[in-house]
N, C-alpha and C positions, 0 to 999 in steps of 0.2 A: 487252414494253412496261411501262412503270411509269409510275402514275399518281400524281400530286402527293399529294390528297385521296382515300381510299375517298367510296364512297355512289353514288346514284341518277344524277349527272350525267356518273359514265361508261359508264353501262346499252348506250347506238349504239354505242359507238366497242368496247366489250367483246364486246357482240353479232358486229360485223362481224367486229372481228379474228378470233375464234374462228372465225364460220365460211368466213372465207378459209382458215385451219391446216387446218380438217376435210377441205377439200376440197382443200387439198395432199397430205394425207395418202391420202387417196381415205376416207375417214368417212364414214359416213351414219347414227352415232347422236349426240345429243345429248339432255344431261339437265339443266333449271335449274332455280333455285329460283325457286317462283312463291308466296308467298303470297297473294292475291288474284287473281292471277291476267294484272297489268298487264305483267308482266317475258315471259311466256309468249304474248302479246298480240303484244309485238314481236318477239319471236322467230319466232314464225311469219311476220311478213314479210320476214325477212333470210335462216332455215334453209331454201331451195326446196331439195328432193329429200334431204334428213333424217329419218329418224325422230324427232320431237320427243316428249321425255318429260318433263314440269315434274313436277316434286314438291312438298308443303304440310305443313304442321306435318300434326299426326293431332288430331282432335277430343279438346279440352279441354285444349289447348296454351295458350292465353289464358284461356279459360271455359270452367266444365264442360259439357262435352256439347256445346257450340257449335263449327261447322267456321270454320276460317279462311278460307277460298275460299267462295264463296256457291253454293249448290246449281248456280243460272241460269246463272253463269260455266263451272262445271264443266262443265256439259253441252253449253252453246258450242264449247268447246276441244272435248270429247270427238268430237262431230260434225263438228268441222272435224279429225280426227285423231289431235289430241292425245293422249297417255297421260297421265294425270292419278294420281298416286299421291300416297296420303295417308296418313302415316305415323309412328311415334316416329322421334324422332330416335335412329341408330342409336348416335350416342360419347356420351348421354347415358339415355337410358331410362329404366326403372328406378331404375339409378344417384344420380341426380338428387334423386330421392323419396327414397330410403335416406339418404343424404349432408344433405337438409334435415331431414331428423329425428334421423338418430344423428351428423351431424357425421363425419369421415374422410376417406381418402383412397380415392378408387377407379379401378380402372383405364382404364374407359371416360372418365372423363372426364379421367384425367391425358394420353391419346392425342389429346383435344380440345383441352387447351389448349396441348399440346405444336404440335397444327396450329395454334392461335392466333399462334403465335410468327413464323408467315409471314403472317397476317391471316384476320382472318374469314372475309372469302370464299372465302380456300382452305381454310377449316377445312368452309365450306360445302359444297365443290365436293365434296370426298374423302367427305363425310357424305350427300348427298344418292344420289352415285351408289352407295354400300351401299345405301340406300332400297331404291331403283328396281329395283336387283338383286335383294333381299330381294321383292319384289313380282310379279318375275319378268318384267319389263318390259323386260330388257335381252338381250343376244346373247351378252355376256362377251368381247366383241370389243374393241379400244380404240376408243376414243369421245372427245368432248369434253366435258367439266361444267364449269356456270359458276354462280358464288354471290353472293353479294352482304356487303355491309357493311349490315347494316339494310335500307333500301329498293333496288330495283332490283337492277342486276347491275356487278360491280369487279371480278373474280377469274374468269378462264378456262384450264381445266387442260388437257391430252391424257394419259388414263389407261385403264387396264386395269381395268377393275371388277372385285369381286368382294364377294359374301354376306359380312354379318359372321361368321358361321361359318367362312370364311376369308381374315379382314381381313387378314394379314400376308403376303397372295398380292395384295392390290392395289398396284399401280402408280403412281406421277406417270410419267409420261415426258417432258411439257415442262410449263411455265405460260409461259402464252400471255401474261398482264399482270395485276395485283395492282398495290393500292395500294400506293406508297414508304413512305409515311405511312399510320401507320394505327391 
């Protein structure tokens, strides 16, 4: 499915879709981007019988030392089951830092905006689920990831995870829906 506009106002309609594919598939993992934690909120009402794992920037992503997701939030999700991983962004890291001070080209991040080229939220989808991997929150099994454009969720994948230690063993196997526009 393809959606007109990325952003927040197709968070349901991206939610469901996915996890109707998951369960065609026979899936039981799922990984999204939550920054605060609102995207992850609804997810657990649509993902029944999932392993849900949200993922968040890594403290001092906005501000130093400051987490994105609020302690209170965390711990909610975590007790209702949640896997809550909180971490650098895997196509950017380092990289990022090096590139704003000496200027160049690098390779994690030409792989990012090479994903950009299909939209952020798939660039989210394939970056969060290295996360999560990297965290050790996943099975390596195919799964579902879903990301977003800015706020909420647009973009839902069916992939193969794997560690960025061996990023070029991960999988798309379908996109579920991603913005036209974007």
């Amino acid at each position: 499915m393809y959606f007109e506009k990325p952003g927040k106002v197709n968070t349901e309609q991206t939610l469901t879709l996915a996890y109707k594919r998951g369960r065609e598939l026979g899936l039981n993992e799922v990984v999204i981007a939550s920054t605060k934690g609102e995207t992850a909120y609804q997810a657990m009402e649509i993902f029944e019988g999932f392993n849900i794992v949200t993922v968040t920037y890594h403290a001092g992503f906005k501000e130093p030392f400051k987490r994105a997701m609020a302690d209170d939030v965390r711990k909610d999700l975590e007790a209702k089951g949640v896997t809550v991983v909180s971490a650098t962004h895997a196509l950017s890291g380092v990289e990022r830092s090096i590139s704003k001070k000496y200027s160049g080209c690098y390779p994690a991040l030409l792989i990012a905006d090479t994903l950009r080229l299909f939209g952020q939220g798939t660039k989210v989808a394939v970056e969060i689920s290295i996360m999560a991997a990297d965290a050790g929150a996943l099975t390596g099994n195919d799964m579902v990831s879903i990301g977003g454009t800015s706020r909420g969720a647009d973009s839902a994948l069916i992939l193969k995870p794997a560690n960025q230690s061996d990023l070029f063993d991960l999988r798309v196997r379908e996109i579920i829906c991603k913005p036209r526009a974007f």
